[in-house]
C-alpha positions in Angstrom: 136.7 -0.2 14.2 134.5 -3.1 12.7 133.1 -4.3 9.4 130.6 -5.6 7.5 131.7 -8.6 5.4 129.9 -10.5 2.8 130.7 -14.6 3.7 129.2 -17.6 2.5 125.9 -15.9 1.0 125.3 -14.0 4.8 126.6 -10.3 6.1 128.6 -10.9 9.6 130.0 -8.0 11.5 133.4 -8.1 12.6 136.2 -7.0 14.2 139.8 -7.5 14.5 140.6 -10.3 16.9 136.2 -11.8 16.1 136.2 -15.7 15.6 133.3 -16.0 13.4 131.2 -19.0 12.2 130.7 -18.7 7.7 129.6 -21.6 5.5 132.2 -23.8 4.1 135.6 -22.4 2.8 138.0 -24.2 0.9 141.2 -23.9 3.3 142.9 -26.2 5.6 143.7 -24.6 9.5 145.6 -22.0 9.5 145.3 -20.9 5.7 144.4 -17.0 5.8 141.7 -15.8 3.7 139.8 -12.6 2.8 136.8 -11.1 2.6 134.8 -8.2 0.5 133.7 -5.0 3.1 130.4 -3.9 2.6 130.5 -1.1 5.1 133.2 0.0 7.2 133.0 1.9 10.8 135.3 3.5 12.5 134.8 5.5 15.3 132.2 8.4 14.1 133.4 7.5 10.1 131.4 5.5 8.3 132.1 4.3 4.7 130.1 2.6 2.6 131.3 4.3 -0.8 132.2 1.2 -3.6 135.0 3.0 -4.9 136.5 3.1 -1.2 135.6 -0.2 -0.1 137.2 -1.9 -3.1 140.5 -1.7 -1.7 139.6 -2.8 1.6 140.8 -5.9 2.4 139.4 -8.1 5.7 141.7 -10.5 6.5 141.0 -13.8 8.5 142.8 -17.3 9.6 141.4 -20.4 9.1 140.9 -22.2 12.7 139.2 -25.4 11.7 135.9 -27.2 10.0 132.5 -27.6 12.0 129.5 -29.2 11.4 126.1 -27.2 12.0 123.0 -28.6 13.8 121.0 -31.9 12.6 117.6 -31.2 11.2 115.6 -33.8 10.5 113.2 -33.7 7.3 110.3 -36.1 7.6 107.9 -36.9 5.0 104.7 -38.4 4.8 101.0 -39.0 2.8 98.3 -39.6 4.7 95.9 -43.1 3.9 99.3 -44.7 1.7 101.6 -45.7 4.1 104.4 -43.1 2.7 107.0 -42.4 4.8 110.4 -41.2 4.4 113.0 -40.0 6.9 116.1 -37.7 6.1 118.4 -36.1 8.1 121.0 -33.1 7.3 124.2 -31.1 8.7 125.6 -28.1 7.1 129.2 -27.5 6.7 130.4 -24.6 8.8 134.4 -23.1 8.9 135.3 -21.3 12.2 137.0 -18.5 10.9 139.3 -15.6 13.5 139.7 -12.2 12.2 143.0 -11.0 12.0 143.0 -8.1 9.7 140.8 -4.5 8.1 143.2 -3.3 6.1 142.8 -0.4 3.4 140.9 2.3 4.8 143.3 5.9 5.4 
């Protein structure tokens, strides 16, 4: 049986027992949260009905708070001397699913 979940602005596919990498989520370790199914599979049953996936619940636990990779912006205009360096990291929360619950 997996899912697919809606986190931080992306779809991810999971499954009971999938640690999972979603933009930033308020929660300290070990705080569970949940997530909304968009479409649940289970063995040859698939469901993807609104009405049916509103009380399905995907549980996870929090494991901790990671930084993604560095990307550098650089800027420049030719015959000025403009330059201008920036650099970047997206917040990232490591997530482990723990729960699909709601689907008979």
């Amino acid at each position: 049986m997996y899912a697919i979940v809606k986190a931080g602005g992306r779809q991810e596919k999971v499954a009971v027992g999938d640690t999972v990498v979603v933009d930033r989520i308020d929660g300290a370790a070990g705080s569970t949260v949940s997530f909304a199914a968009v479409l649940v599979v289970d063995g040859a049953n698939v469901t993807s009905d609104p009405k049916i996936l509103s009380g399905v619940k995907v549980t996870a636990e929090v494991i901790d708070e990671i930084k993604g990779p560095k990307v550098d912006i650089l800027r420049y205009m030719n015959k000025t001397g403009f330059r201008r360096r920036q650099g970047f990291r997206s917040q990232h929360t490591r997530v482990k699913i723990t729960a699909i619950n709601g689907l008979k």
